[in-house]
C-alpha positions as CSV (number, residue, x, y, z in Angstrom):
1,X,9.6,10.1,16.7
2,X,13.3,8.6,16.5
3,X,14.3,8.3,12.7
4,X,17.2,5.7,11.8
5,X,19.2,6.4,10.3
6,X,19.5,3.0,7.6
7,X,15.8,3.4,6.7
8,X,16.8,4.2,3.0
9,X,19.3,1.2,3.2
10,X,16.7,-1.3,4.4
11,X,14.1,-0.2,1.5
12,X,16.8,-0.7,-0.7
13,X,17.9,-4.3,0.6
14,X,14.2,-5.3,0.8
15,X,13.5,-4.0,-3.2
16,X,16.1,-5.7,-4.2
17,X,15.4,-8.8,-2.4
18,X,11.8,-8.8,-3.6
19,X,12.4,-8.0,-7.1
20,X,14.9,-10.6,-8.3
21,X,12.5,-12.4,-10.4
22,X,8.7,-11.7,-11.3
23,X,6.3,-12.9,-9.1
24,X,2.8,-13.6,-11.1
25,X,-0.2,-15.8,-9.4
26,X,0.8,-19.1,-8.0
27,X,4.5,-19.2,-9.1
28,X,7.5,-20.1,-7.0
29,X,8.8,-17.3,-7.0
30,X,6.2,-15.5,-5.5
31,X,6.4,-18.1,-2.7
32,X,9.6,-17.4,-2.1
33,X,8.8,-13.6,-2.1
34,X,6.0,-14.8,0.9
35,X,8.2,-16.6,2.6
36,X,10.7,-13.6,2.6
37,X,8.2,-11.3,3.9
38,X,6.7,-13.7,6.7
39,X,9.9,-14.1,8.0
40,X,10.7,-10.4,8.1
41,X,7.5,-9.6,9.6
42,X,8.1,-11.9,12.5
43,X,11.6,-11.1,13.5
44,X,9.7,-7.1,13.9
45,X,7.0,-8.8,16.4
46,X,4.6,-9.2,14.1
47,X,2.5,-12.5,13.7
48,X,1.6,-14.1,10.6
49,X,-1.6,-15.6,9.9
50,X,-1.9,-16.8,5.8
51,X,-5.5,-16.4,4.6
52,X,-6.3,-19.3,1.8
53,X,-9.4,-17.7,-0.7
54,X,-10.7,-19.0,-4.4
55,X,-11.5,-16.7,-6.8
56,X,-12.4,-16.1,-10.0
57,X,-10.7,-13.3,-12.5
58,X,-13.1,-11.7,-14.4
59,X,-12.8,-13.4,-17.4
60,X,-13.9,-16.7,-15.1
61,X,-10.6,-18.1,-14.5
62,X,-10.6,-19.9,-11.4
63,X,-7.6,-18.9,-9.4
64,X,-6.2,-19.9,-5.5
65,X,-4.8,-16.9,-3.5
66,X,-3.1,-16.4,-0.2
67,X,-3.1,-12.9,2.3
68,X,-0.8,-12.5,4.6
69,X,-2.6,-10.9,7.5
70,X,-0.3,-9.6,10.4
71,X,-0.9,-8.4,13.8
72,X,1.5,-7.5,16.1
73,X,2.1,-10.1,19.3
74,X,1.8,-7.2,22.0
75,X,-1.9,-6.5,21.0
76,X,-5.2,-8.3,20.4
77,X,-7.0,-7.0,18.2
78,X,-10.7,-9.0,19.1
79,X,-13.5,-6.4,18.3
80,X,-10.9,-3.2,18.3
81,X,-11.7,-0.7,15.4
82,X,-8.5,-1.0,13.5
83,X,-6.6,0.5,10.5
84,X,-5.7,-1.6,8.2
85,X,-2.1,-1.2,6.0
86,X,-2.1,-2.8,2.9
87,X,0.5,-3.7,-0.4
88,X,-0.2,-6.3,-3.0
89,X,2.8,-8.9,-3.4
90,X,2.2,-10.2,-6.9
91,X,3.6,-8.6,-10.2
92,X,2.8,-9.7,-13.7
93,X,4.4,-12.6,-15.8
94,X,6.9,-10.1,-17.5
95,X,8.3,-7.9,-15.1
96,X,10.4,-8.3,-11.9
97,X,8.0,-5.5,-10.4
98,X,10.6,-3.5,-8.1
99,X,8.1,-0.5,-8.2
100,X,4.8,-2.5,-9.0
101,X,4.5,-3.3,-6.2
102,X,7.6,-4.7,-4.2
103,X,8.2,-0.8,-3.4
104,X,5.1,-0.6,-1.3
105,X,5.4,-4.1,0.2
106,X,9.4,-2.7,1.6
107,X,7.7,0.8,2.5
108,X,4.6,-1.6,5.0
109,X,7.8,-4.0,6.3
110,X,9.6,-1.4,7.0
111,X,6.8,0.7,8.8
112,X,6.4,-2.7,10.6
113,X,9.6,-2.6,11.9
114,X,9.4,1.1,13.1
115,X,5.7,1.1,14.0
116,X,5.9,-0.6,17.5
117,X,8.7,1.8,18.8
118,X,6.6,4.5,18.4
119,X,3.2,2.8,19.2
120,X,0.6,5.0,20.9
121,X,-0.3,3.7,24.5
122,X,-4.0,3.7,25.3
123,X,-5.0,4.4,21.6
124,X,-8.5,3.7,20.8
125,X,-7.4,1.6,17.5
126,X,-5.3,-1.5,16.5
127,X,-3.2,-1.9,13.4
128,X,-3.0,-4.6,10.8
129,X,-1.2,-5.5,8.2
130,X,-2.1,-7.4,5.0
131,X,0.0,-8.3,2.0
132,X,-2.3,-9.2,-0.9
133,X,-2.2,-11.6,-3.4
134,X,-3.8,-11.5,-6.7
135,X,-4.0,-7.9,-7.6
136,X,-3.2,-7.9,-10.8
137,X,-5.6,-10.5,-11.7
138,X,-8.5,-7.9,-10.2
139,X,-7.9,-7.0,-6.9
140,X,-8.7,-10.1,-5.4
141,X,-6.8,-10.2,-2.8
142,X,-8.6,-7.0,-1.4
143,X,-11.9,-8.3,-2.0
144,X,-11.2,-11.5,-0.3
145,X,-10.5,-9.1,2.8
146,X,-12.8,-6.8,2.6
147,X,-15.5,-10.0,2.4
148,X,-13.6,-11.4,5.7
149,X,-14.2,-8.1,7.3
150,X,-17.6,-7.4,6.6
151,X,-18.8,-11.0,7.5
152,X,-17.1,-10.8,10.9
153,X,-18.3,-7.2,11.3
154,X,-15.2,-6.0,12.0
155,X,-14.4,-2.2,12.6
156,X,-12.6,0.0,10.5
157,X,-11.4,3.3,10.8
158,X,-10.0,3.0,7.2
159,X,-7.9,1.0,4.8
160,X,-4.7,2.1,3.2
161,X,-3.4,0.5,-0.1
162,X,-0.1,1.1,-0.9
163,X,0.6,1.1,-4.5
164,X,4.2,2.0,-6.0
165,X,5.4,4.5,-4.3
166,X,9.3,4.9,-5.5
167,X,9.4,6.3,-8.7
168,X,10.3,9.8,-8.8
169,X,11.3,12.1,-11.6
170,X,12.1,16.0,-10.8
171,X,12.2,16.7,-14.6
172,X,9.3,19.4,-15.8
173,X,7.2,17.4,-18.1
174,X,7.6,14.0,-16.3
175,X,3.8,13.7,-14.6
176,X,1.1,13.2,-16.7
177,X,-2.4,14.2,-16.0
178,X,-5.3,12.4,-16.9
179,X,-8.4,14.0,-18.8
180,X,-10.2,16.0,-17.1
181,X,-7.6,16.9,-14.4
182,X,-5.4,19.3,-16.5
183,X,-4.1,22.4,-14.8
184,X,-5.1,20.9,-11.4
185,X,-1.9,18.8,-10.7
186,X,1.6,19.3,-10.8
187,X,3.5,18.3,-14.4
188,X,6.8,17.1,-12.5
189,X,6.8,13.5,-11.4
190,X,7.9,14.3,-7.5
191,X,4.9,13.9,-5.5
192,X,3.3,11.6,-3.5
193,X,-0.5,11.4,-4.4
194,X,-3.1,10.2,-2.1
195,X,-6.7,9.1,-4.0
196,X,-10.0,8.6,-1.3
197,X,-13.6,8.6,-2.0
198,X,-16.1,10.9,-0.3
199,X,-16.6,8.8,2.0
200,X,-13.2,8.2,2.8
201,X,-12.4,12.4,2.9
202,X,-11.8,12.6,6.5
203,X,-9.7,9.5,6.9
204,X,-8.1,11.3,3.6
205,X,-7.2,14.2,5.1
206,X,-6.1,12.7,8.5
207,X,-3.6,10.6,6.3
208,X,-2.5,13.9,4.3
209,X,-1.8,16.0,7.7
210,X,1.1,13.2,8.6
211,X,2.5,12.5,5.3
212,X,2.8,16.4,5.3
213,X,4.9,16.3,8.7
214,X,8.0,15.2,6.5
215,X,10.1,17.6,4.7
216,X,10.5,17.8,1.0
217,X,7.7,15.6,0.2
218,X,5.2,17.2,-2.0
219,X,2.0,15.7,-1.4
220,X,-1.3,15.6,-3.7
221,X,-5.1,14.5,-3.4
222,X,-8.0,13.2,-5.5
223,X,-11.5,12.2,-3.8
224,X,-13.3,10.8,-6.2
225,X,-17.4,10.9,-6.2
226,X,-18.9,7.1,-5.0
227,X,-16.8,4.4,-5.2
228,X,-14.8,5.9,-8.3
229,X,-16.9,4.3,-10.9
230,X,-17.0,7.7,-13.3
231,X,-12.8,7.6,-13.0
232,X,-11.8,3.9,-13.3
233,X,-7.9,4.5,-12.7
234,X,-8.8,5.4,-9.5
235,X,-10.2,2.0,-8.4
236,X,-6.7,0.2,-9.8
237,X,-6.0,-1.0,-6.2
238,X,-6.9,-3.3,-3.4
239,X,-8.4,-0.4,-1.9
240,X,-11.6,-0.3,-4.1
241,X,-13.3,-3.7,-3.0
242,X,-13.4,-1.5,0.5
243,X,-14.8,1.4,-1.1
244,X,-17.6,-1.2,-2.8
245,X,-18.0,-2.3,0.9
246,X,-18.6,1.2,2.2
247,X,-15.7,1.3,4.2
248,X,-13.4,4.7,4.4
249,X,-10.1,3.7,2.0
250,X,-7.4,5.1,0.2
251,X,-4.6,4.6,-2.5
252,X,-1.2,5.8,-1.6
253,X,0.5,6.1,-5.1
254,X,3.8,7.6,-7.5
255,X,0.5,7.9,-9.8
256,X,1.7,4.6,-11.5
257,X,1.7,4.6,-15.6
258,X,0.8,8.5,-15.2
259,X,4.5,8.7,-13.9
260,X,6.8,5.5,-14.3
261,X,8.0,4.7,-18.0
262,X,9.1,1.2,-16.6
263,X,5.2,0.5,-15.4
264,X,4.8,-3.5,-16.3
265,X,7.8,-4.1,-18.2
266,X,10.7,-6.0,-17.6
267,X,12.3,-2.9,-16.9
268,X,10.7,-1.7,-13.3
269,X,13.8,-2.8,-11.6
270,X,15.5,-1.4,-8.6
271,X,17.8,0.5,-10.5
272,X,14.8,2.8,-11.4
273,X,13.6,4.1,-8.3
274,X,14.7,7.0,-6.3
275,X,15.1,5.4,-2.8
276,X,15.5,9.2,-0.7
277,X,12.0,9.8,-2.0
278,X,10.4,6.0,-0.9
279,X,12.1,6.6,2.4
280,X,10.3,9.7,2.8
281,X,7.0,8.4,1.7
282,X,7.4,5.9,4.0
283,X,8.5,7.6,7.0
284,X,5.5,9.6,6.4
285,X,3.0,7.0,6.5
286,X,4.3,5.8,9.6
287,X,3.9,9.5,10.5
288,X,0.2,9.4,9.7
289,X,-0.6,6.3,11.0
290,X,0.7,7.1,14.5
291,X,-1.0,10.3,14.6
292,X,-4.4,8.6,13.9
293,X,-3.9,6.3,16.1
294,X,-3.2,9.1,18.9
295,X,-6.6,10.0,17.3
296,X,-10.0,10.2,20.1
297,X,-12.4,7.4,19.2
């Protein structure tokens, strides 16, 4: 698989680009971030559906939301059993959000660019991408998904949420582990860590395998029992309104809070992250997803 060489400069541009202001529920600026991404989306191939939803957070506020659902022109996805690529768009009121979450969304435009340059032919699955809105309101955007999924019966050989993935910190001391977890997980802040459900443990490890294909990344696991219920910080993604669904789904993750000093503040700005380490992230998700899509059916 051909690497180029200005992946690290095109997560860079895209971060910044993404994280000049914040971008909470129903601002401007968050429009302008869509906008941005649609247009980047489509001049890689890909076309751009927005998906309107109401919801409600869950203290009862009514809110209006919009996915961007992607395909890519040269396929049709119909019926076809798919994998589904996902990073929320929004960030809170306070914080331009360079890591939370306008990382993740640079890491899926960028795999979007790659992706059809290194497209499987005759693979048994389809590929779509969705940029969520209203995550940090209560994964709503995911849930507003996972609902359009399940009503059109839609296949799914799993769901990957994408959820900060450039902060790294090669200082001893600089991961935290949660309760629980101690002496199971590295203590330096340099991995990229990869959280499933049982059900989601083969899809889990199929995603480990490629991410593992790229040197220098140290990658870690969790699968959590059910749908993650008895460790809530595992649900803190779109992915978990696909685990309540009972579809196979994971959170790709710099572990967040556990890891990032900046987390929610108005200091998660470019400046912070360490953009060798998104590049290989990324490049390894691409990795994975092209080898499950070699994948029998």
């Amino acid at each position: 698989m051909h690497t180029p060489q200005n992946s690290r400069e095109s997560l860079r541009h895209l971060v910044v680009e993404l994280s000049r202001s914040p971008r909470p529920a129903d601002s401007p600026a968050l429009e302008r971030a869509r906008a941005f991404v649609t247009a980047t989306l489509e001049d890689s191939g890909w076309e751009v559906t927005p998906y309107s939803f109401a919801a409600e957070d869950d203290i009862g506020t009514p809110l209006n939301g919009i996915n961007l659902i992607a395909v890519h022109r040269s396929h049709q996805l119909e019926k076809m059993p798919r994998i589904c690529l996902g990073a929320h768009l929004d960030s809170v009121a306070n914080s331009p959000g360079a890591d939370d979450n306008a990382s993740a969304v640079a890491s899926l435009l960028e795999i979007a660019r790659l992706l059809p340059g290194c497209w499987p032919d005759d693979s048994p699955f389809d590929v779509e991408f969705i940029v969520f809105d209203l995550e940090e309101r209560g994964m709503l955007g995911g849930a507003a998904h996972a609902q359009l999924m399940a009503t059109h019966n839609i296949p799914l050989v799993g769901m990957i949420s994408l959820e900060m993935l450039g902060y790294c910190d090669h200082h001893p001391g600089s991961q935290n582990i949660l309760p629980g977890l101690e002496g199971l997980y590295p203590t330096t802040g340099n991995f990229i860590g990869v959280v499933g459900n049982e059900r989601s443990r083969e899809f889990r490890q199929a995603f480990c395998d490629g991410l593992r294909e790229i040197e220098n990344l140290p990658v870690e696991w969790l699968d959590v029992p059910g749908n993650g219920e008895s460790f809530p910080p595992s649900r803190l993604s779109d992915h978990s309104p696909f685990w309540d669904r009972g579809y196979p789904a994971l959170m790709v993750t710099d572990t967040s809070f556990l890891r990032n000093p900046h987390y929610h503040t108005p200091n998660d700005t470019a400046e912070t992250l360490d953009f060798e380490f998104l590049e290989k992230v990324t490049l390894g998700c691409l990795k994975a997803i092209v080898q499950i899509l070699k994948t029998d059916s």
